[in-house]
C-alpha positions in Angstrom: -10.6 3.6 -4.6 -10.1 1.4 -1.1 -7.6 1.3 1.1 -6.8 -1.1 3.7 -4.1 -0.6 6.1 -3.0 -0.5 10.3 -3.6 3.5 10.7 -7.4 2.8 12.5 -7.6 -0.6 13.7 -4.5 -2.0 15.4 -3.2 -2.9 18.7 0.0 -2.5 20.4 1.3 -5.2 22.7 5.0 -4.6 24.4 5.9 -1.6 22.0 4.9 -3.6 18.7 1.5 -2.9 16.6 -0.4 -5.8 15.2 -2.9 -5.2 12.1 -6.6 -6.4 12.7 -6.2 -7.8 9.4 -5.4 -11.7 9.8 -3.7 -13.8 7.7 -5.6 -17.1 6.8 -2.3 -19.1 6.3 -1.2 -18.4 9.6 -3.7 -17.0 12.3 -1.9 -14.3 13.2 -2.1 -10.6 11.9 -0.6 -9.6 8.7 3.1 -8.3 8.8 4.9 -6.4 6.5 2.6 -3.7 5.0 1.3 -0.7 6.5 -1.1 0.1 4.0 -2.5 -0.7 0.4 -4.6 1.5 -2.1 -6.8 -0.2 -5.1 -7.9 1.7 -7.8 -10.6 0.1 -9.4 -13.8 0.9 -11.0 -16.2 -1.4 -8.3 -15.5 -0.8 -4.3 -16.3 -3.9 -3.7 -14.0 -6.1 -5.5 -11.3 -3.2 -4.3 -12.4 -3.6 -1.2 -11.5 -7.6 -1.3 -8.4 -6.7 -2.9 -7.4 -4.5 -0.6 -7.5 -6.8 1.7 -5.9 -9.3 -0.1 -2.7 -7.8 -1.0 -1.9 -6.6 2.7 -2.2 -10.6 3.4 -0.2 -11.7 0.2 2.4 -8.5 0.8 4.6 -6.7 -1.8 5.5 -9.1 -4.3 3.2 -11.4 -3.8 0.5 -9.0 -3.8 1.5 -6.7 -6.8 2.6 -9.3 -8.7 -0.9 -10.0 -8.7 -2.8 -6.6 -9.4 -0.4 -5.8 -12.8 -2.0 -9.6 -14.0 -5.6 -7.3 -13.8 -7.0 -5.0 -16.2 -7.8 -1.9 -15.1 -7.2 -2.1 -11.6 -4.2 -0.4 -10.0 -2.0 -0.8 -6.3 -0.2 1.6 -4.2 1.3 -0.3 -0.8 3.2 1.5 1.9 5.2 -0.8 3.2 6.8 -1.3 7.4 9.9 0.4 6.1 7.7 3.9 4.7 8.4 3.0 1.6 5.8 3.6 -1.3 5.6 0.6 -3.8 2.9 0.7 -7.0 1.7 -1.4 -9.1 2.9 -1.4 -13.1 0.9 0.8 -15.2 -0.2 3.2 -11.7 1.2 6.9 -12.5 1.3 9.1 -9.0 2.0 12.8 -8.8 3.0 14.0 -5.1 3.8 17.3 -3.4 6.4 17.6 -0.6 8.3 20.3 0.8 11.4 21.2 -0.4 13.9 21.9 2.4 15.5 24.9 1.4 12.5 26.8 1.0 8.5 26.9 1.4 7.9 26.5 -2.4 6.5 22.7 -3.7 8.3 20.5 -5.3 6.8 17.6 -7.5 8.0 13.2 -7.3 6.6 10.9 -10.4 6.4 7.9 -9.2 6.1 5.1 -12.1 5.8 1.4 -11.4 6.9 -0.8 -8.8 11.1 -0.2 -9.7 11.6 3.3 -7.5 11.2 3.6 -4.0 10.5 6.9 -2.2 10.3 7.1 1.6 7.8 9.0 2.7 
């Protein structure tokens, strides 16, 4: 599992963050995604992935991964919102506003959106 995204290496000129990642079509950081997660059996390749979906962004980029086998995507997005690849299954925990107790969100393929 790699992820590539803006939370370490970034910088901020009048109020806006730019991504250290660059796109090669343009020259100019990557815009659009905040983050992207391969799961994939070599680092390497998800490494190189990684990188390339935060270049190709959302649909460009997933619409990729689901043509691999094996080898799952989860992208954050600059709105917070969590987008997945296909066949990608994802358990998570937040905390239920009317008390302290856990409550459980399936996300399952690319068609729901949760804000996170």
């Amino acid at each position: 599992m790699v992820t590539s995204g803006t939370y370490e290496k970034f910088f901020e000129i009048n109020d806006k963050k730019y991504s250290d990642i660059i796109d090669p079509r343009t020259g100019y950081p990557a815009t659009g995604t905040k983050s992207v997660t391969i799961v994939c059996p070599d680092a390497e390749l998800a490494d190189a992935l990684a990188t390339a979906v935060f270049i190709l962004g959302e649909k460009e980029g997933i619409a990729m991964i689901d043509q691999l086998n094996g080898i799952e995507c989860l992208l954050v997005n600059e709105k917070d919102e969590l987008r997945t690849s296909k066949k990608l299954k994802l358990n998570y925990y937040t905390k239920n506003e009317d008390s302290e107790r856990q409550q459980t969100i399936k996300i399952v393929g690319q068609t729901e959106v949760t804000k996170i």
